[in-house]
C-alpha positions as CSV (number, residue, x, y, z in Angstrom):
1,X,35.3,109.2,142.6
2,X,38.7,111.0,141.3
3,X,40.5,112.9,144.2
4,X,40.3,116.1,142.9
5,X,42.6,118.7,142.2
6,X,42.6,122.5,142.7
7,X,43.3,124.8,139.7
8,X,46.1,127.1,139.4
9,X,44.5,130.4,137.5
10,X,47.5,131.0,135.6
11,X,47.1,127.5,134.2
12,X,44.2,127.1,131.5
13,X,41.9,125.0,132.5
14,X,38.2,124.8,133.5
15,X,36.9,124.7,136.7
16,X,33.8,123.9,138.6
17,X,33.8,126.3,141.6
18,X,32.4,124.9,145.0
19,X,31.7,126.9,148.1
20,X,32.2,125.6,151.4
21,X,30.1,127.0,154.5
22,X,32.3,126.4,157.6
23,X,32.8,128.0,161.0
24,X,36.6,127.5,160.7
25,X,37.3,130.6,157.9
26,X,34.9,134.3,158.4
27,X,32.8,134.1,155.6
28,X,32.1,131.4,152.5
29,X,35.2,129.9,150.9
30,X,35.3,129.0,147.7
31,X,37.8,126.1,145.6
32,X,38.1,125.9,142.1
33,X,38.1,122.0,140.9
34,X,39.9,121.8,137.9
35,X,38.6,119.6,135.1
36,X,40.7,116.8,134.1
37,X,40.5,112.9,133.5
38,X,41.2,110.3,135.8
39,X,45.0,109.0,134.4
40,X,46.3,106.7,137.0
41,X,49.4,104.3,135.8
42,X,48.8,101.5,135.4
43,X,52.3,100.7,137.6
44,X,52.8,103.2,140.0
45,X,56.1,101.7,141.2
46,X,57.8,102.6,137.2
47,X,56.1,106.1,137.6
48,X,57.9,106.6,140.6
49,X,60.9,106.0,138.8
50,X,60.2,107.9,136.0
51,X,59.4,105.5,133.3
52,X,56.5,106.7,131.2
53,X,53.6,104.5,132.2
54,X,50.4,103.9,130.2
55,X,47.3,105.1,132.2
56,X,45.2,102.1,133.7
57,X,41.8,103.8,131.5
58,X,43.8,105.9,128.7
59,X,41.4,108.7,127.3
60,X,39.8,106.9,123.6
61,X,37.8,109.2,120.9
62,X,35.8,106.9,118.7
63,X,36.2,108.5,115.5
64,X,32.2,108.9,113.1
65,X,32.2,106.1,110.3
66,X,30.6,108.5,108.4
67,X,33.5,110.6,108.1
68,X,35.4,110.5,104.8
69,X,38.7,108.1,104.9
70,X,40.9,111.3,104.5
71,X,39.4,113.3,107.4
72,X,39.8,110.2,109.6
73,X,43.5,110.3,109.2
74,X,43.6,113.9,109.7
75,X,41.6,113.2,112.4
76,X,43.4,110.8,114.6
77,X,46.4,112.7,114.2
78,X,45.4,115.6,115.3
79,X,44.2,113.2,118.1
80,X,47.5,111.6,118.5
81,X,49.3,115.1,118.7
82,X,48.0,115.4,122.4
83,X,50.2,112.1,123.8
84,X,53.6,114.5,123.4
85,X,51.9,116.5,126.2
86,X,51.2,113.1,128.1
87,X,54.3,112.3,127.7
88,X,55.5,115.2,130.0
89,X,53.2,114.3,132.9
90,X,54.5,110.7,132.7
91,X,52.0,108.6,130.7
92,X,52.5,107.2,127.3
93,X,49.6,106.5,124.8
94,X,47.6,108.1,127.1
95,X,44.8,109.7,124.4
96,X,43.6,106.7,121.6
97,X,41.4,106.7,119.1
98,X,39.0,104.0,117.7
99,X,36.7,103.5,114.7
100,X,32.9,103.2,115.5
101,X,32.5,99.9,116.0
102,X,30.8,97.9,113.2
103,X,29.1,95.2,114.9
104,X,28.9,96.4,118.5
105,X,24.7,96.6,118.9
106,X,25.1,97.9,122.0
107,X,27.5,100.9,120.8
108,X,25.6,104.2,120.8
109,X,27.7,107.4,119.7
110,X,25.3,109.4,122.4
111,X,26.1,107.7,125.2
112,X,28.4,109.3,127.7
113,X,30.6,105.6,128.5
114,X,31.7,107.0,124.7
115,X,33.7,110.1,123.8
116,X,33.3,110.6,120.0
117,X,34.2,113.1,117.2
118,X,31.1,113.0,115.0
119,X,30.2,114.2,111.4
120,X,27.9,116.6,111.3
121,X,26.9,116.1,107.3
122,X,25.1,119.8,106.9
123,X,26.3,123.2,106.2
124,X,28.0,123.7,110.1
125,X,31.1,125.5,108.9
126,X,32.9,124.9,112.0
127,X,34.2,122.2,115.0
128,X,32.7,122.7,118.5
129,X,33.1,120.8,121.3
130,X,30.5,119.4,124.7
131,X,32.4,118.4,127.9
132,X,30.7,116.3,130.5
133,X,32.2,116.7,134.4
134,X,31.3,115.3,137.5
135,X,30.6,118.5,140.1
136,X,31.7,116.5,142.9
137,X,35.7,116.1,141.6
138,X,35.8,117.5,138.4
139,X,36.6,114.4,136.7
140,X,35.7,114.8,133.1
141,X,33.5,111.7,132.0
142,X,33.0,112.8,128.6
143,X,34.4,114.8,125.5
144,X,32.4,114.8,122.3
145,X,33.8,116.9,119.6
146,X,31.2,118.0,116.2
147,X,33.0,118.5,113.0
148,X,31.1,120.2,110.3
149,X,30.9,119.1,106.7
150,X,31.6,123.1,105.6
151,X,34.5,123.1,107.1
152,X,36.0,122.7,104.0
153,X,34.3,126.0,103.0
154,X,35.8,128.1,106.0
155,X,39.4,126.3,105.1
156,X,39.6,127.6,102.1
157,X,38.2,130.8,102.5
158,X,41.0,132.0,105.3
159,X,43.7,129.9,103.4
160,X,43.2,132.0,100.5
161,X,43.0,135.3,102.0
162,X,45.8,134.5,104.7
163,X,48.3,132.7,102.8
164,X,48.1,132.6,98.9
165,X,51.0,135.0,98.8
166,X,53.1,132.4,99.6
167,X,51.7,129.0,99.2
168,X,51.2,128.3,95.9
169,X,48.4,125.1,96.2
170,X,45.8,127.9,97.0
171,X,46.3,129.9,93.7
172,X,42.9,128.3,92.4
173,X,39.8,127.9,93.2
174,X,39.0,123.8,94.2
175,X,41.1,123.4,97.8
176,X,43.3,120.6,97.4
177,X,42.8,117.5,99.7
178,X,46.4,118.3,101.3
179,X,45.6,121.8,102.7
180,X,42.3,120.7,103.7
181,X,43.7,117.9,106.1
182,X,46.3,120.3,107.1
183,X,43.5,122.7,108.6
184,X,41.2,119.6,110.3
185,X,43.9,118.5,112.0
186,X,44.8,121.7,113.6
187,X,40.9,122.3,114.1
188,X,40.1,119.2,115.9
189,X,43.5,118.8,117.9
190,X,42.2,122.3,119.8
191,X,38.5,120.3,120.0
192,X,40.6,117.8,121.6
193,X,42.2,120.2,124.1
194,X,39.0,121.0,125.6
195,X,38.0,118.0,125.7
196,X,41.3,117.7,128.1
197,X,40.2,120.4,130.3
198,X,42.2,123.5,128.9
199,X,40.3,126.6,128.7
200,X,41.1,128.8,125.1
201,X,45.2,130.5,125.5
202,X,44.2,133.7,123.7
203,X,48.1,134.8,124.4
204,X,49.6,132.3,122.6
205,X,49.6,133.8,119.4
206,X,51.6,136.6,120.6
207,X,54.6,134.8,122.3
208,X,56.7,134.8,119.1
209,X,58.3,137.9,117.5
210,X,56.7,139.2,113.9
211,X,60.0,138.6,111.9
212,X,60.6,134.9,113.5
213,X,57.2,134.1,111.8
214,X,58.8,134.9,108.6
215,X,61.5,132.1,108.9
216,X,60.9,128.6,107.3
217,X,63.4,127.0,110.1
218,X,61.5,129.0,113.4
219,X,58.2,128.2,112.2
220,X,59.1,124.6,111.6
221,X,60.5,123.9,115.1
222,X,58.5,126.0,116.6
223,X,55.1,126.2,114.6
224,X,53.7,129.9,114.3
225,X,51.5,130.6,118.4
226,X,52.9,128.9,121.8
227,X,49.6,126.9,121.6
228,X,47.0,125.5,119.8
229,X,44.5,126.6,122.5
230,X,44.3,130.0,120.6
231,X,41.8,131.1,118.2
232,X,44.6,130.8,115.2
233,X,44.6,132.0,112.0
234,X,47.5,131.0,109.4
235,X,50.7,132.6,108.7
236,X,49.4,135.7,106.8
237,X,52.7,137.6,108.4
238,X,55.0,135.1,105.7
239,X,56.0,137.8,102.4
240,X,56.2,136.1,99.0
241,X,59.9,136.1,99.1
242,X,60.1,134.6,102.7
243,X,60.5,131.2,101.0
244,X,58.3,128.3,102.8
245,X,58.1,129.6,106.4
246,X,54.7,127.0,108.0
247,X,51.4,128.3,106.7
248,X,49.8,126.9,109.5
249,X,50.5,125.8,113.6
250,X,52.2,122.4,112.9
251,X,52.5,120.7,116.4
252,X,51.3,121.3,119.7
253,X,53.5,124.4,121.5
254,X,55.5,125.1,124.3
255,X,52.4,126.0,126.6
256,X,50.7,122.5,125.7
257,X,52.9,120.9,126.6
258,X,53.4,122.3,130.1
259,X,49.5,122.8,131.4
260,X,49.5,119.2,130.1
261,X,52.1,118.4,132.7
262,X,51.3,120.5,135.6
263,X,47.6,119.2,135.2
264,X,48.1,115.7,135.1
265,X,51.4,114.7,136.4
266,X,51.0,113.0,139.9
267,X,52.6,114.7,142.8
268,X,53.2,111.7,145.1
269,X,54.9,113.0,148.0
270,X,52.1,115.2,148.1
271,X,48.7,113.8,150.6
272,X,46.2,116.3,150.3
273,X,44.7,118.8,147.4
274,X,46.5,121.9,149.1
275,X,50.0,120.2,149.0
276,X,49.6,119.4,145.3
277,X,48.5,122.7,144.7
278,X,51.3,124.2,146.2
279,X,53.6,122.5,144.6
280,X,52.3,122.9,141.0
281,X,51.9,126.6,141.9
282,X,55.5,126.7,142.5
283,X,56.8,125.2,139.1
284,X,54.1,127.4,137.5
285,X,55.5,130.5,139.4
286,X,59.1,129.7,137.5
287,X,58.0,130.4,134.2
288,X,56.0,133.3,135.1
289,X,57.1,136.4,132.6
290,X,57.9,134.2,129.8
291,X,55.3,134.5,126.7
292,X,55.6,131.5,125.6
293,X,53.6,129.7,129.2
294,X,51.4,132.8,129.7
295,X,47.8,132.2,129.9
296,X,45.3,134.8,128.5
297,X,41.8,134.4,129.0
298,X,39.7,134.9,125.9
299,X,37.7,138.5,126.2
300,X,34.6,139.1,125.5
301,X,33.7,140.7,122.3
302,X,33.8,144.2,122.3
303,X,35.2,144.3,125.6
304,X,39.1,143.4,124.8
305,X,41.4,145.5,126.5
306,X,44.5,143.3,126.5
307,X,45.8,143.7,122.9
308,X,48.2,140.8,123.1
309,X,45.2,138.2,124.0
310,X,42.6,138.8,120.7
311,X,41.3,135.8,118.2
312,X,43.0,135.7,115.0
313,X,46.2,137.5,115.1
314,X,49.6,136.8,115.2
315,X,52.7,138.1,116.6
316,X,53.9,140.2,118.9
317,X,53.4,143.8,117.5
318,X,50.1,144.2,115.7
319,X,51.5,147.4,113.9
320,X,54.3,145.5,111.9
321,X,51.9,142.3,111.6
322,X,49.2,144.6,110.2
323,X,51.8,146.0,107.3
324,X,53.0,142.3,106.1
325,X,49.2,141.2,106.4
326,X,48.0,144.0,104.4
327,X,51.0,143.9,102.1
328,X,50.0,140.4,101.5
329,X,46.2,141.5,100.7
330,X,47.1,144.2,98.1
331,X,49.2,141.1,96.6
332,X,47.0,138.8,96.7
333,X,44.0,141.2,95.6
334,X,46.1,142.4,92.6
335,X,47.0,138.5,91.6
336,X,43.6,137.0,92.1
337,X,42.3,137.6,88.4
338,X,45.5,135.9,87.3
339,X,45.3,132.6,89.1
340,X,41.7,131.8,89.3
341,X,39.6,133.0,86.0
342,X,40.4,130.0,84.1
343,X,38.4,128.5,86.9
344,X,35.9,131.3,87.7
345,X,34.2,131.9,84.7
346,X,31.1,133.2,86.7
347,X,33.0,135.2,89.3
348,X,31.3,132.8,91.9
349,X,34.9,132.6,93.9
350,X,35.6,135.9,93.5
351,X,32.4,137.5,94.6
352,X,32.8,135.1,98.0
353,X,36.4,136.0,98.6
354,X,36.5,139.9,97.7
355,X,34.4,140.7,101.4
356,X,36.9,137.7,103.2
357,X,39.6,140.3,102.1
358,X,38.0,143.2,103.4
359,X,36.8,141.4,106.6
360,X,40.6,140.6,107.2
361,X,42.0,144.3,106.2
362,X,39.7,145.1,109.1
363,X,40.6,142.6,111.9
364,X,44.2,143.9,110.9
365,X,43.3,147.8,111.8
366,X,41.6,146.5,115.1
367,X,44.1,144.6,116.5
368,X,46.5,147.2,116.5
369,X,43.3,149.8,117.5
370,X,43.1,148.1,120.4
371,X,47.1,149.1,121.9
372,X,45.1,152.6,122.0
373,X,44.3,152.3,125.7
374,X,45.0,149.3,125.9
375,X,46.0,147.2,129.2
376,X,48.3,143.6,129.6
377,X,46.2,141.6,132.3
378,X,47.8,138.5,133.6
379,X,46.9,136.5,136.3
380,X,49.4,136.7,139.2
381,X,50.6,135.3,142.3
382,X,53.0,137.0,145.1
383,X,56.5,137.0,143.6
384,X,55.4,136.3,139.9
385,X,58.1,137.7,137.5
386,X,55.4,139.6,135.2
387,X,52.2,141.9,136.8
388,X,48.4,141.5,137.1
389,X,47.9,144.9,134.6
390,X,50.3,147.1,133.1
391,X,49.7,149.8,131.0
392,X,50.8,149.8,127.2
393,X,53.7,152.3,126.3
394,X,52.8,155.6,125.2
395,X,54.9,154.6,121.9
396,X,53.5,151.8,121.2
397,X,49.6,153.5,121.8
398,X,51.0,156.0,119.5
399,X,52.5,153.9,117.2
400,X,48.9,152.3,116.5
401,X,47.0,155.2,116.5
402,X,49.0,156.6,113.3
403,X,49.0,153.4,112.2
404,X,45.3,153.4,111.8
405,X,45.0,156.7,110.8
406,X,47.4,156.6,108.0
407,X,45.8,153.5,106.9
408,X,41.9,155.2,107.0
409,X,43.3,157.9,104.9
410,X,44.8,155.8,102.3
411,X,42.3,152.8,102.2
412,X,40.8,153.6,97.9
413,X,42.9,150.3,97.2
414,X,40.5,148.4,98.1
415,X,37.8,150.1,95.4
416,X,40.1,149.5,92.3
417,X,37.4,149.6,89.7
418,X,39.7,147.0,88.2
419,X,38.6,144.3,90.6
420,X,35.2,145.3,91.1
421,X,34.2,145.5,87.8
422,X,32.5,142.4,87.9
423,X,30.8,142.0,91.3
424,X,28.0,143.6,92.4
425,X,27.1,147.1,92.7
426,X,27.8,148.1,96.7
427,X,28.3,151.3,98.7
428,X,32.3,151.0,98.3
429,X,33.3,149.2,100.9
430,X,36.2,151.7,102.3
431,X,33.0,154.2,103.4
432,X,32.0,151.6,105.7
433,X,35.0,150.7,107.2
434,X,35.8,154.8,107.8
435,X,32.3,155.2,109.3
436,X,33.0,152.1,111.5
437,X,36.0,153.9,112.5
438,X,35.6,157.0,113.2
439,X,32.8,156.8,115.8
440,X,35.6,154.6,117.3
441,X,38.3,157.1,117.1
442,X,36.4,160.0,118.7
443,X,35.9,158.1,122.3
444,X,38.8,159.0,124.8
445,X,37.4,156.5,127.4
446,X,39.8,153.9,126.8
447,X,42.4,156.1,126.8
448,X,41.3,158.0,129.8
449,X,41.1,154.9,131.8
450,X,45.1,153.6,131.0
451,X,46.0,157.4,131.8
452,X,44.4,157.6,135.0
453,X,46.4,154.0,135.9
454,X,49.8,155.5,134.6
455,X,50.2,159.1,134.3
456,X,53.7,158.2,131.9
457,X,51.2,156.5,129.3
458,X,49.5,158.1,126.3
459,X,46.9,161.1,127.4
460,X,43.8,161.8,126.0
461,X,44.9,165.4,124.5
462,X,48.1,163.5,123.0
463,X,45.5,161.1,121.2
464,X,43.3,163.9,120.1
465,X,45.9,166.2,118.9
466,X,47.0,163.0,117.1
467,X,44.0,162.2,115.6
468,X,43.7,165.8,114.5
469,X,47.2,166.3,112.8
470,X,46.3,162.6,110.9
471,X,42.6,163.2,109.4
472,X,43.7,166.7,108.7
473,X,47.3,165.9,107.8
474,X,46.6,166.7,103.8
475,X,44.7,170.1,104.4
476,X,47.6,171.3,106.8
477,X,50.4,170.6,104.0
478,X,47.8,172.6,101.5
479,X,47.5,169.1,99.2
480,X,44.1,167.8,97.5
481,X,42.6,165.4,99.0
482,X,41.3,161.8,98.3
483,X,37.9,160.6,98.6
484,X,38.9,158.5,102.2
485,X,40.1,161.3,104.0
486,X,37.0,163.7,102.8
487,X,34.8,161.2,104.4
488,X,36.9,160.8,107.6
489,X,37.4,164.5,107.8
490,X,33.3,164.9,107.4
């Protein structure tokens, strides 16, 4: 059995908690066991030195014959991308990959002796991932990963609507094989973090500024999140006349690479769980209040209260992200005619994609919607550098709330009976997204909540007489209005 190791919650990883009944401590105590694989080197003596050291059982996905020959490649690369972390901790070639074997009877995909990444050859547009652990140490024993055979279809659905402003190979209808590897890779390298034990890093995509995402030679070195742990989209923040700035996270990041060491680097002067942990607790404590090794846990939907830790956005200011993204969509939405209908002569594409658009105009509103009331939660030890909650200004709360008013009021764009002449015949889509809103709007209890924490933030008769001088902002200036802001005002 693996000596097992207790987590560090500013690190993301999974745990298995245990609770110990003693008489030594008042009350139950509980551990947290943090899942990892057993990598011992194989010579201890050059690890001690500080050689890199292959592990004496190195981690090995066996990669689905059924897969196509492309995907494979993608596949193990993405694979591959995780012994740069290893690296860090001490072992080389740590994570390997192998083809099913061909002539192996005794070789069963189902069994738990073999981690695989299987094709799953039906309409699962997606990866997900099953992680066996032993409850005694925490020792994962297994990491099967599932890819989907529409995949393809999600790909090229949020390439599109992300990044066609800029990346010319998704000005058409058929994704080419390129971008489609691009975005497997990415997928299953974040399959194959779990698979290691890390938890989602919803933070990671808002450790970089907006304008460094707009640079071809940041996003190169750096890729576009701290992390592929996050829920990422692709570089919808790049304007057509950025020049090639990455379309997509291109490497693991900064935060990889560092849980990947502080989880499974040895600690031999240390004898004992407790000493390890303190130790690792101590390196993690000197990077504490950079955004770059922050760890945000993922929130449940409909409960997210920590703006800078949300699937699917970029950046570190939702506001400005919001304006290049939906700069991007009125592009995009204004070009799409023009680049695909030599291809879509029946307006299949085009009746798909039009709601994608709309769906991402959307997310763009609600991740700056929630700053409004919004609270940064970290997880924090005595004598971190950043704090357990903290309260978002009052001008960056304000700063979202006109952001999303101005942008209800002023939505029609998205109706041009240009565009829609050819799709079917819906409620315009703008009158949902304002009746979505504005029940939204109307409820102080966020708001009242960060208040009552921090008297110098954004109070609920601020908001209100915000919201007021924004849906009514045409009336009081005595011009006529557009159909958006008669339905928000009603």
């Amino acid at each position: 059995t693996m000596v097992w190791r207790l987590g560090d919650p500013r690190l993301g990883y999974t745990f298995t908690k245990k609770q110990k009944i003693s008489t030594e401590k008042d009350g139950t105590a509980f551990s947290y066991l943090q899942h990892k694989w057993n990598l011992l080197p194989a010579d201890e003596e050059a690890y001690r030195r500080g050689d890199l050291v292959a592990p004496r059982k190195p981690v090995v996905f066996y990669i689905d014959s059924d897969f196509p020959e492309a995907w494979k490649k993608a596949i193990k690369e993405g694979v591959n991308w995780w012994n740069e972390a290893f690296k860090m901790a001490g072992f080389k070639d740590a994570v390997q990959t192998a083809d099913f074997p061909a002539n192996d009877t005794t070789f069963y995909a189902g069994n738990l002796k073999y981690s695989c990444i299987r094709y799953v050859p039906v309409n699962l547009s997606k990866t997900q991932s099953k992680v066996w652990v032993d409850p005694r140490s925490g020792e994962i024993i297994n990491g099967t990963i599932f890819v989907g055979h529409d995949i393809a279809k999600t790909i090229a659905s949020q390439r599109f609507v992300q990044t066609a402003q800029v990346d010319e190979r998704m000005r058409g209808i058929q994704l080419s094989e390129e971008v489609l590897l691009e975005g497997i890779r990415l997928y299953v390298a974040r399959e194959v973090g779990h698979c290691l034990g890390l938890a989602d890093n919803a933070s990671a995509s808002a450790a970089f500024s907006v304008e460094s995402l707009r640079s071809p030679e940041f996003t190169r070195q750096n890729g576009i999140a701290s992390s592929v742990m996050d829920e990422l989209p692709y570089n919808y923040i790049a304007q057509p006349q950025d020049g090639k700035a990455d379309f997509i996270q291109n490497k693991l990041g900064a935060y990889d690479l560092f849980a990947i060491q502080m989880g499974y680097m040895l600690v031999p002067d240390a004898k004992t769980p407790e000493e390890i942990r303190e130790k690792i607790m101590r390196w993690v404590s000197m990077k504490s209040g950079d955004p770059v090794y922050r760890y945000g846990k993922a929130q449940y939907q409909g409960a997210e209260y920590d703006p800078s830790a949300l699937g699917g956005d970029l950046g570190n200011n939702a506001v400005k992200a919001g304006k290049y993204g939906i700069s991007n969509l009125k592009y995009i939405l204004g070009n799409m005619d023009k680049w695909v209908e030599q291809q879509d002569s029946d307006y299949r594409f085009r009746i798909q994609i039009y709601p994608e658009i709309v769906n991402r105009y959307n997310q763009y509103l609600m991740y700056a919607f929630r700053n409004v009331g919004g609270f940064y939660l970290s997880e924090h030890i005595v004598g971190d550098r950043n704090q357990a909650l903290s309260v978002v200004s009052k001008a960056q709360q304000r700063e979202a709330a006109r952001f999303v008013m101005n942008e209800l009021c002023n939505m029609t764009w998205l109706d041009d009976s240009s565009i829609l002449r050819n799709m079917p015949v819906q409620t315009p889509v703008y009158q949902k997204l304002i009746k979505n809103f504005a029940t939204a709007l109307v409820a102080t209890k966020r708001v009242s909540l960060a208040y009552y924490k921090d008297k110098n933030s954004y109070s609920p008769e601020e908001y209100l007489n915000d919201i007021y001088s924004g849906v009514w902002a045409s009336t009081l200036k005595g011009k006529s209005l557009n159909r958006a802001e008669m339905l928000l005002q009603y």
